[in-house]
C-alpha positions in Angstrom: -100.2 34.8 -64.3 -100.7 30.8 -63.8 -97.3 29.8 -63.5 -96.8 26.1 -63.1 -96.6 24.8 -59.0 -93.3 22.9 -58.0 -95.6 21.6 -54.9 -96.4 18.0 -55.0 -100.0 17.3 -54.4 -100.4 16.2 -51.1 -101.8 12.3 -51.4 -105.6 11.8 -51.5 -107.3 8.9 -49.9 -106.9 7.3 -53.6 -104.0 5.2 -52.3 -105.9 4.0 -49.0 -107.4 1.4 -51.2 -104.3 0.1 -53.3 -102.8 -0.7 -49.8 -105.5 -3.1 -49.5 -105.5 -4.9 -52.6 -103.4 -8.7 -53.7 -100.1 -6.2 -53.4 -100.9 -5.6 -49.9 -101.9 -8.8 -48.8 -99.4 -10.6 -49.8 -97.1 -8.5 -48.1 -99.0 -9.2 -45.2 -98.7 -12.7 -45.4 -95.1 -12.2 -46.0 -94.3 -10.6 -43.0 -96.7 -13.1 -41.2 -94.8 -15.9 -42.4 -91.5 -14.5 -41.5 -92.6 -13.6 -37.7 -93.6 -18.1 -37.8 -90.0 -18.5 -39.1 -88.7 -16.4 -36.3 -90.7 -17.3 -33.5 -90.3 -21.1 -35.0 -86.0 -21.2 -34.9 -86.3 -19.2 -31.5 -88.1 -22.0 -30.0 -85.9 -24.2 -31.6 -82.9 -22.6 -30.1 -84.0 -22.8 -26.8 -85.5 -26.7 -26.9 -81.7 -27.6 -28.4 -80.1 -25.2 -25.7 -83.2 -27.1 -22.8 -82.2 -30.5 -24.1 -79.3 -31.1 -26.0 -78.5 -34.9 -25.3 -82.1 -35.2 -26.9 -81.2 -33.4 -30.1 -78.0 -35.4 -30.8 -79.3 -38.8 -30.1 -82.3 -37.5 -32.1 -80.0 -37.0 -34.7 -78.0 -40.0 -34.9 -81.6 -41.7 -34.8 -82.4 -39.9 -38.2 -78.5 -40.7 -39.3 -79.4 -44.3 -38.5 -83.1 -44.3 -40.4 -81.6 -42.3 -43.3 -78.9 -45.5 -43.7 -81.5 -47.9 -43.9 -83.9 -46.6 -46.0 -81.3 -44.9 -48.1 -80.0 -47.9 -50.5 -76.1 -48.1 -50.8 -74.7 -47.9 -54.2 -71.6 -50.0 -55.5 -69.1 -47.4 -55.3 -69.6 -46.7 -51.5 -69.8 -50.2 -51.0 -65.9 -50.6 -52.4 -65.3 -47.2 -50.9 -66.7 -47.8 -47.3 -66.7 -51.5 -46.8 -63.2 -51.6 -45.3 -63.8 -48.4 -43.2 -67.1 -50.5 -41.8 -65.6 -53.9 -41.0 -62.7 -52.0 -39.5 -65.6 -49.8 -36.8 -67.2 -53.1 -36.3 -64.5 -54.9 -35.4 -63.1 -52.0 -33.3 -66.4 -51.6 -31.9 -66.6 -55.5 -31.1 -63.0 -55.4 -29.3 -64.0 -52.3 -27.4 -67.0 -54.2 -26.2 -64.9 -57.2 -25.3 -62.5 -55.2 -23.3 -65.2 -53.4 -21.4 -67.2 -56.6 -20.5 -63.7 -58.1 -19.3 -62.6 -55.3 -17.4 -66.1 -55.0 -15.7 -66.3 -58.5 -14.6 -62.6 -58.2 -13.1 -63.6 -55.2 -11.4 -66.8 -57.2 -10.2 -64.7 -60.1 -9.1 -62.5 -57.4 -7.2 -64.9 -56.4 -5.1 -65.7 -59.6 -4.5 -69.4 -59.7 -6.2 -69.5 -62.8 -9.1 -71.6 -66.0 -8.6 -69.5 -67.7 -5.9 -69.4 -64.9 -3.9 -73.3 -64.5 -4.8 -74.2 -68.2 -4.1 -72.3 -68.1 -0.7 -74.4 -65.1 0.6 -77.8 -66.6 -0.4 -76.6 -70.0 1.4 -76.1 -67.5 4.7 -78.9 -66.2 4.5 -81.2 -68.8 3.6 -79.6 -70.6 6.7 -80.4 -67.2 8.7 -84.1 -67.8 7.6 -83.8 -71.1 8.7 -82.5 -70.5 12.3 -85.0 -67.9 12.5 -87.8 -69.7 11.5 -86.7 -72.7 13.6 -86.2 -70.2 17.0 -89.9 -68.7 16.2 -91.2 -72.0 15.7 -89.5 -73.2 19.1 -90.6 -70.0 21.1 -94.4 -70.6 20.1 -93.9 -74.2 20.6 -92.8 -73.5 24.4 -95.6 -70.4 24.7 -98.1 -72.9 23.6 -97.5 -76.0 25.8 -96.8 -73.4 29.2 -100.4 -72.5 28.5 
C-alpha cells in the first residue's frame, strides 16, 4: 500500500547555499546599484528644485563648451550661418539700444559727467573752505595762547 504522495517536499537547507552563490550576488549588486540610481536622481531633483538659475546657466555653459569643442561641419555652416549673423546682429542692436536708453535715463536724472564734474568741484571747494576755517580757528587758538 505505497501509493505515490501529491505533497511537495517541504525545502531543505539545500537551497540556503545557492542564494549565496554568483546568482545571488549579483542580484545584490543589482539592487545596490539601483538604490545609487535612486538616491542619485532624488538628490538631483532637489539641487535643480534648490537652485535652478544654477542648472540653466550650467547648462548653457556646457551648450557653450559643446560648440567649441564640437567642430562645425559644411552643411551647418550653409545651413546656420544666416540664422547666426542674423542673432548677432540682433544681439548687437539690442545692446545698442540698451546702452542708449540707459545713458538717457542716466542723463535724466541728471547723473553723466557734467553733472558729475560739477559735484566734485562743490565739494572739493567744501574741503577747501573747511580746511581753510580749521586752519584759521587753530591759527587764532594758537596766537590767543
Amino acid at each position: 500500500m505505497n501509493a505515490p504522495s501529491n505533497v511537495t517536499p517541504a525545502p531543505t537547507n539545500d537551497a540556503e547555499p545557492a542564494r549565496s552563490g554568483p546568482r545571488a550576488k549579483a542580484e545584490q549588486a543589482l539592487d545596490a546599484t539601483r538604490d545609487t540610481a535612486r538616491e542619485a536622481a532624488r538628490r538631483t531633483a532637489q539641487g535643480i528644485e534648490a537652485n535652478p538659475l544654477a542648472v540653466l546657466v550650467g547648462g548653457v555653459a556646457l551648450g557653450v563648451l559643446a560648440g567649441a569643442i564640437i567642430p562645425r561641419t559644411e552643411q551647418e555652416g550653409k545651413l546656420l550661418g544666416p540664422v547666426g549673423k542674423r542673432l548677432t546682429d540682433t544681439a548687437a542692436g539690442a545692446a545698442q539700444a540698451a546702452k542708449e536708453a540707459g545713458k538717457a535715463e542716466l542723463d535724466a536724472l541728471g547723473l553723466n559727467k557734467a553733472a558729475a564734474r560739477d559735484q566734485v568741484g562743490k565739494l572739493l571747494d567744501g574741503v577747501v573752505k573747511a580746511l581753510s576755517s580749521a586752519g584759521s580757528a587753530a591759527a587764532s587758538k594758537a596766537s590767543s595762547k
